[in-house]
C-alpha positions, 0 to 999 in steps of 0.5 A: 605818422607818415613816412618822410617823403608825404612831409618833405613833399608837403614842405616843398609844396608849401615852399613853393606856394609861399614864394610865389604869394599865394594862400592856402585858399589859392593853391586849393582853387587851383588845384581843385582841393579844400583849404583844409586838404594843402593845409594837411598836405603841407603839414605832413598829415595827409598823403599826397596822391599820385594824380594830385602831385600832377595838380600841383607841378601844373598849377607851379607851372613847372614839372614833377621832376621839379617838384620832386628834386632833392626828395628822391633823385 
């Protein structure tokens, strides 16, 4: 099992996917992953790397801190 912090971030990325629309397959185009790879993201079953969560806050057009809020600060 992961720690905590890999599931709250998998749920704030599939959050914020959700609201804007856009499938598993979207998000993964746009950040350059597999389906299979924001499928485990958000699932808590796989570590999101550092240089990734860049991926994420770029394609959510918004900024790590953003993305991070409420999990560490």
């Amino acid at each position: 099992m992961l720690e905590p912090v890999y599931r709250q971030i998998g749920a704030r990325v599939q959050s914020i996917r959700e609201t804007l629309g856009w499938t598993q397959e979207d998000l993964a185009k746009k950040v350059g992953l597999t389906r299979t790879s924001i499928t485990n993201f958000e699932a808590g079953r796989q570590r999101i790397l550092l240089h990734d969560t860049e991926k994420f806050a770029k394609a959510f057009d918004t900024e790590l801190r953003h993305l991070f809020r409420g999990i560490w600060w």
